[in-house]
N, C-alpha and C positions, 0 to 999 in steps of 0.2 A: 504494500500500500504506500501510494505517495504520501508525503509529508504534508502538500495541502489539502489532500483528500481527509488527512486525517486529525488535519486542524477543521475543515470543515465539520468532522463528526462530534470531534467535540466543543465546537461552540452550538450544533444545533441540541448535545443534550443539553451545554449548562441554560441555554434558551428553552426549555424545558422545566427545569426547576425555577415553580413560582419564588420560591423564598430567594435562589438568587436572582431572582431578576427583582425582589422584591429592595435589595440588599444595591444593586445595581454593581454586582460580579463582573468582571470582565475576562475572557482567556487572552493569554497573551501569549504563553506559548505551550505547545502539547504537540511534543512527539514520543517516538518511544523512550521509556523510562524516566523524563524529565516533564511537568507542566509549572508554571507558576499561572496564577491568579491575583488578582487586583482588583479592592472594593474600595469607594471610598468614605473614608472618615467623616461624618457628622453628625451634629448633635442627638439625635436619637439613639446612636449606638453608645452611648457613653455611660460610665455607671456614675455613683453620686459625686464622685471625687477626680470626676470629668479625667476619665481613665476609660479606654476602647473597653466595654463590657468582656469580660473571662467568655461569654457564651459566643460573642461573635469571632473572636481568636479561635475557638474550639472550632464552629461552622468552617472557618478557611481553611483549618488543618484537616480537616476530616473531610472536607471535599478536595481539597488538593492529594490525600491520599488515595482516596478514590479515581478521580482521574489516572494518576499517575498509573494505580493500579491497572488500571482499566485500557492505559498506553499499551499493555504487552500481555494482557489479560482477553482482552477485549471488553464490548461493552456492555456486557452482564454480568456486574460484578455488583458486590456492598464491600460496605466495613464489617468485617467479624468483630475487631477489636480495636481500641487506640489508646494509648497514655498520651495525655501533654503537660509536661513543664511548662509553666510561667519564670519568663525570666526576671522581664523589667514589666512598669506600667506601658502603654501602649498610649503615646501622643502626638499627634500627626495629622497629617490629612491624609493619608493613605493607607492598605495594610498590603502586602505583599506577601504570597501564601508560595513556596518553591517548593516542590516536590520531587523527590527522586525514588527510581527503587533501590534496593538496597540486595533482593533477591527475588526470581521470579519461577518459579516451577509452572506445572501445566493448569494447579487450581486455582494455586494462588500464590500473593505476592507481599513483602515485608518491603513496607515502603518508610522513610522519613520525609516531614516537611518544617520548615523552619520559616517562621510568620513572622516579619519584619513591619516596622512601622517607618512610613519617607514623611522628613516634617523639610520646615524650612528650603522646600526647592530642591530634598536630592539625599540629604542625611538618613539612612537606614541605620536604624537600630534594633538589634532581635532580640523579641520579647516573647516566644515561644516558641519550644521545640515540642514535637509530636511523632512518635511512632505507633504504624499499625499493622495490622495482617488484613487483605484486602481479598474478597473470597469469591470465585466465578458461581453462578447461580443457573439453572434453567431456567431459559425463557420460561412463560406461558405458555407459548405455543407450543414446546414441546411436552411440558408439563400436562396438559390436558390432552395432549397424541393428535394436536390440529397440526 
């Protein structure tokens, strides 16, 4: 599969999921073994102490694991599992979610991604690391024998 063939497929899933388009996600790059993703920062996402919410860091690691996954998995896959570190607070106007795999067998795939926040024009700071197991699933359609 070409490269743009398969940036095209996954921007049409992250187009797909209502919460990131709700989030307003961007792919930026997804080929095999590597994706990052790009949402950005505002007021709503923020917890009291005007800090990137812990739960929308979790969202970008856990869809950038997914993706990544899903780079050399294909595109039936979930999350089995994920741990993330908090490193720093998250403040910026941007969040940066890089995903890589780390290993990939036939079902599944031990991916890391590391969620960076860009303030000031360009300054990346990482404020959490996430590892997970990323796991292939039957369709539906094979599932019910259509």
């Amino acid at each position: 599969m070409e490269s743009n063939e398969l940036f095209s497929i996954g921007q049409h899933a992250l187009a797909a999921q209502s919460f990131s388009r709700l989030l307003g996600t961007k792919l930026m790059v997804f080929q095999p073994g590597e994706v990052v993703l790009e949402l950005p920062v505002h007021e709503k996402l923020l917890q009291q102490n005007g800090f990137v919410h812990g739960g929308v860091l979790s969202y970008a690691a856990d869809n950038a694991l997914t993706f990544v996954g899903g780079s050399v998995l294909g595109p039936n896959v979930l999350t089995s599992e994920y741990k993330i570190n908090y490193l720093r607070p998250a403040i910026g106007e941007k969040l940066v979610a890089r995903g890589t795999v780390v290993y990939a067998g036939k079902l599944q795939a031990v991916c890391r991604c590391d969620v960076l926040v860009i303030k000031d024009g360009g300054e990346e700071t990482l404020c959490a690391t996430a590892q997970g197991t990323i796991v292939t699933i039957a369709s539906e359609k094979s599932e019910t024998g259509c």
